[in-house]
TIVO-2410 file (N, C-alpha, C; in nm, 3 decimals):
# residues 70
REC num residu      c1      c2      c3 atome chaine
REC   1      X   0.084  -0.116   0.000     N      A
REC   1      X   0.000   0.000   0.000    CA      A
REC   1      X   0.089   0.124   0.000     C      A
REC   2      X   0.085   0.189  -0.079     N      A
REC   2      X   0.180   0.336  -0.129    CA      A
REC   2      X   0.141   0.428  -0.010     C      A
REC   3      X   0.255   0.527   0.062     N      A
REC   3      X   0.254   0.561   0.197    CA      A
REC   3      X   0.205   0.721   0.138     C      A
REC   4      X   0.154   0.791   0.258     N      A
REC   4      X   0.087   0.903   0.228    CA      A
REC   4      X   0.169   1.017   0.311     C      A
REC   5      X   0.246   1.096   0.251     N      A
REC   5      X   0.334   1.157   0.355    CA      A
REC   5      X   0.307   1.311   0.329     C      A
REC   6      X   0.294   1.371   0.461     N      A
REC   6      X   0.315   1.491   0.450    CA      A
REC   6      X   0.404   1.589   0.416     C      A
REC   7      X   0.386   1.717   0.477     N      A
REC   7      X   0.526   1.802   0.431    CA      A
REC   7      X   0.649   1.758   0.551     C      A
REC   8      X   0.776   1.762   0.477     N      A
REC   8      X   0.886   1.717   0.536    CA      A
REC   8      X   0.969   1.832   0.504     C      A
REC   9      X   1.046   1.883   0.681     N      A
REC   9      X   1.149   1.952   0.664    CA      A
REC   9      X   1.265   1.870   0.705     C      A
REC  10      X   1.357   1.892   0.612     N      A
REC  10      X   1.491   1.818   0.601    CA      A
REC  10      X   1.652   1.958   0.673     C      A
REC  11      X   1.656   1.946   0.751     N      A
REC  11      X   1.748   2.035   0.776    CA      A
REC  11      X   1.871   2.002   0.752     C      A
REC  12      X   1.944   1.883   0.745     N      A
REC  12      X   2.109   1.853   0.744    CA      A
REC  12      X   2.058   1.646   0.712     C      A
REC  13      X   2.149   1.644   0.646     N      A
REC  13      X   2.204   1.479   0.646    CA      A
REC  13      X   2.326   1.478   0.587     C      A
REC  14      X   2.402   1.378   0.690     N      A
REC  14      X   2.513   1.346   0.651    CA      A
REC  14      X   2.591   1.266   0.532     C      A
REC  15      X   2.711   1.259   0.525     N      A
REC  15      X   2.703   1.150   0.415    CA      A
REC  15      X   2.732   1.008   0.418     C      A
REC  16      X   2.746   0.985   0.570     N      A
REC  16      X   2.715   0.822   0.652    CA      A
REC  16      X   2.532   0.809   0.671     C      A
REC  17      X   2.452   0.859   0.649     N      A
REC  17      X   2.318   0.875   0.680    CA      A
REC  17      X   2.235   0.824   0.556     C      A
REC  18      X   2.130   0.739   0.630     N      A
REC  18      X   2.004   0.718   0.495    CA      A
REC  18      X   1.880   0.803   0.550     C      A
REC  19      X   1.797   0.889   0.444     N      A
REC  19      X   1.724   0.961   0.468    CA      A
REC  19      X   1.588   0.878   0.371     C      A
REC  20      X   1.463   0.798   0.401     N      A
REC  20      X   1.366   0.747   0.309    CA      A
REC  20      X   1.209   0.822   0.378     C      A
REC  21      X   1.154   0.829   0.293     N      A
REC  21      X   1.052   0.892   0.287    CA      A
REC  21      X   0.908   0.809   0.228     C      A
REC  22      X   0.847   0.746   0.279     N      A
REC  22      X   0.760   0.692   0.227    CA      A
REC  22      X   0.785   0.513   0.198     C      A
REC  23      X   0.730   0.450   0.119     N      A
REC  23      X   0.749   0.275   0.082    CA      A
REC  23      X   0.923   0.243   0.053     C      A
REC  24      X   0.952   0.140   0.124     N      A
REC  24      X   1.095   0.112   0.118    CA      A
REC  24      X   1.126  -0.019   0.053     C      A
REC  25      X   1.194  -0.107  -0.037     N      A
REC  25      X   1.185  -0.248  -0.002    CA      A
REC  25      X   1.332  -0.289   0.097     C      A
REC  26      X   1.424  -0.219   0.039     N      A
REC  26      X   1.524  -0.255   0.101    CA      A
REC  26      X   1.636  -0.100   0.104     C      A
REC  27      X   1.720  -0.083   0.241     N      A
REC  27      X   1.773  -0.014   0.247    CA      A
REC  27      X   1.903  -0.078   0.302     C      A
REC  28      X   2.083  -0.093   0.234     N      A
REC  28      X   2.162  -0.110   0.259    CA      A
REC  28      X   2.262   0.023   0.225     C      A
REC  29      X   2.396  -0.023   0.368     N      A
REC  29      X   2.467   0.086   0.347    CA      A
REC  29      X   2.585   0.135   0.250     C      A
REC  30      X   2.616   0.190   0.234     N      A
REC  30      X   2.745   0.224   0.132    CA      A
REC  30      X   2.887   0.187   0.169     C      A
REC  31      X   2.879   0.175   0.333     N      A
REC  31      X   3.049   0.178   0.370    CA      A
REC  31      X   3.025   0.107   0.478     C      A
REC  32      X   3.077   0.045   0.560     N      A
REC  32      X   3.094  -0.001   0.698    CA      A
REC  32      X   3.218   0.018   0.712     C      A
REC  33      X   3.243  -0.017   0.866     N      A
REC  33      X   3.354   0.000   0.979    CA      A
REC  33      X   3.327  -0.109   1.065     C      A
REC  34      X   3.501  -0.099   1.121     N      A
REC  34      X   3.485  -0.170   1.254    CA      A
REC  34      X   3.550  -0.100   1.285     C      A
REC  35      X   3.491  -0.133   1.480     N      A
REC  35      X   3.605  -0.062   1.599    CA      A
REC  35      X   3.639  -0.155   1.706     C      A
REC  36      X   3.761  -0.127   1.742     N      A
REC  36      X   3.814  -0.258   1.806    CA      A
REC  36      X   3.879  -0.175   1.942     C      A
REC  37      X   3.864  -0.181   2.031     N      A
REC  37      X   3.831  -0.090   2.170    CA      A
REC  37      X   3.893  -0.157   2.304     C      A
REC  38      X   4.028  -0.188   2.387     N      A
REC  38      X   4.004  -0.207   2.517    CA      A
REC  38      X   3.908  -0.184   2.630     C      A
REC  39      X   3.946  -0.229   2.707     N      A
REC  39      X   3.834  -0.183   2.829    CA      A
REC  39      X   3.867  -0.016   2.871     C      A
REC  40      X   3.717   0.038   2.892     N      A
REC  40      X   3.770   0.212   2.945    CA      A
REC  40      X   3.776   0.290   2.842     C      A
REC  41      X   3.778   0.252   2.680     N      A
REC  41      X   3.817   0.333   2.515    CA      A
REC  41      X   3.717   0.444   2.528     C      A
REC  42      X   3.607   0.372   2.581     N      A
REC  42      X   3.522   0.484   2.517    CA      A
REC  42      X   3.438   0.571   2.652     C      A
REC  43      X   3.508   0.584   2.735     N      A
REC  43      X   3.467   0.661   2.878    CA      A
REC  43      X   3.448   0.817   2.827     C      A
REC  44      X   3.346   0.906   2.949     N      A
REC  44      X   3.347   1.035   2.860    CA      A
REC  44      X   3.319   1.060   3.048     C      A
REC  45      X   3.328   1.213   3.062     N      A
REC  45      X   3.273   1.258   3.124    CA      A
REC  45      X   3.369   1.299   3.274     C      A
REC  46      X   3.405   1.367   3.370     N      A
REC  46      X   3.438   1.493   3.429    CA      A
REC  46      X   3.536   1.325   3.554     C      A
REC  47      X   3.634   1.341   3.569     N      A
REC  47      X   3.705   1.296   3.711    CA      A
REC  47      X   3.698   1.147   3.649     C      A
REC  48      X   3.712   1.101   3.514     N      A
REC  48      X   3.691   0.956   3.533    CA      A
REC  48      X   3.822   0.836   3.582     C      A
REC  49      X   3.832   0.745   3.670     N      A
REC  49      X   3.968   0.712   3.688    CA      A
REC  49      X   3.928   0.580   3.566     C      A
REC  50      X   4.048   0.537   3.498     N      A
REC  50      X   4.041   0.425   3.522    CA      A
REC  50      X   4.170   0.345   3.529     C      A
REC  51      X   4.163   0.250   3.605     N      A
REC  51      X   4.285   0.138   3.656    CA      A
REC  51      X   4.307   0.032   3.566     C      A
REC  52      X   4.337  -0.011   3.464     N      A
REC  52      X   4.359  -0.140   3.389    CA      A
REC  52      X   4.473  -0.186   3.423     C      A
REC  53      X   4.453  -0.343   3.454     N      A
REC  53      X   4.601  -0.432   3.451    CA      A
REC  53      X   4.591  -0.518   3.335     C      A
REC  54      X   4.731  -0.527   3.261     N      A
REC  54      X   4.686  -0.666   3.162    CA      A
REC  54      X   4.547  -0.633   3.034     C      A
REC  55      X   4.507  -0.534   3.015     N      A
REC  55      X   4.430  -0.561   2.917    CA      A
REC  55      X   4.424  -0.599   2.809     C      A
REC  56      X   4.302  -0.681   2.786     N      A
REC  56      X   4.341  -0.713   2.590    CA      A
REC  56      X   4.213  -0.718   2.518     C      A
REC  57      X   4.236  -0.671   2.429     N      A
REC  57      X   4.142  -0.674   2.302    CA      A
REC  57      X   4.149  -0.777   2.224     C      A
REC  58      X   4.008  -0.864   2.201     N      A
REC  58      X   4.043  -0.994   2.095    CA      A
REC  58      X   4.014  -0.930   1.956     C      A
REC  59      X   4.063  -0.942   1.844     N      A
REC  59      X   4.006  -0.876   1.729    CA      A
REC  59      X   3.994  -1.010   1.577     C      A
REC  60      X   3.989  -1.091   1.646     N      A
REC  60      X   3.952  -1.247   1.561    CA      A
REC  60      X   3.848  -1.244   1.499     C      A
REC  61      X   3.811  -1.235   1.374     N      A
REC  61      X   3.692  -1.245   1.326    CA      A
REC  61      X   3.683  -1.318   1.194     C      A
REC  62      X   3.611  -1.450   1.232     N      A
REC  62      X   3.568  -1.571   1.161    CA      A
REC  62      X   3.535  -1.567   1.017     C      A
REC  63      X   3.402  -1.501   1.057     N      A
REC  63      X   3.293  -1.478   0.907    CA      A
REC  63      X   3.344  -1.339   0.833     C      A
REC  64      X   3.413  -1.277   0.867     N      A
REC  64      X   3.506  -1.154   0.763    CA      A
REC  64      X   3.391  -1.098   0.731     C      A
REC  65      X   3.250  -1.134   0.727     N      A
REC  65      X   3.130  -1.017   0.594    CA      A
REC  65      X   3.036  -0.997   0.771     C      A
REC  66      X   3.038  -0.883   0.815     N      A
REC  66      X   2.902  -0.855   0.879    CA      A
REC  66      X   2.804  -0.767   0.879     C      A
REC  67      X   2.811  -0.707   0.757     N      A
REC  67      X   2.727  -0.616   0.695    CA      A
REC  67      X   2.768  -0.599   0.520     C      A
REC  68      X   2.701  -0.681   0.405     N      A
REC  68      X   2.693  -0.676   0.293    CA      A
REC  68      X   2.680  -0.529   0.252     C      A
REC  69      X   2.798  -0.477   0.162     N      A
REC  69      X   2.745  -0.319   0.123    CA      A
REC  69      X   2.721  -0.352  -0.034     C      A
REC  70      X   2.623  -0.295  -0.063     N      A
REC  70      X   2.549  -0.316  -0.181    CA      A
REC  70      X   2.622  -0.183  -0.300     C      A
***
């Protein structure tokens, strides 16, 4: 059933971003990434301690495809 859409204001999209409007069948992305992170990588915010002993990151990955880019 064909979608009925009103007025749309579009202010900014990026160029990692999908913007669809109405009936979709399929939406895939253009690029992927990976991020591969110790413990504590991604902390934010005012006095944070952190203590690591020994840390490790596993970055082994089996199936190599986890997002098909079309």
């Amino acid at each position: 059933m064909p979608a009925i859409v009103g007025a749309v204001k579009v202010i900014t999209v990026s160029t990692s971003s999908i913007f669809n409007i109405g009936d979709v069948y399929s939406i895939a992305p253009r690029s992927t990434a990976k991020t591969y992170a110790g413990g504590g990588s991604f902390n934010t915010g005012r006095g944070i301690q952190i203590r690591l002993t020994n840390s490790k990151t596993q970055v082994t990955d089996t199936d190599k495809i986890d997002q098909p880019v079309h």
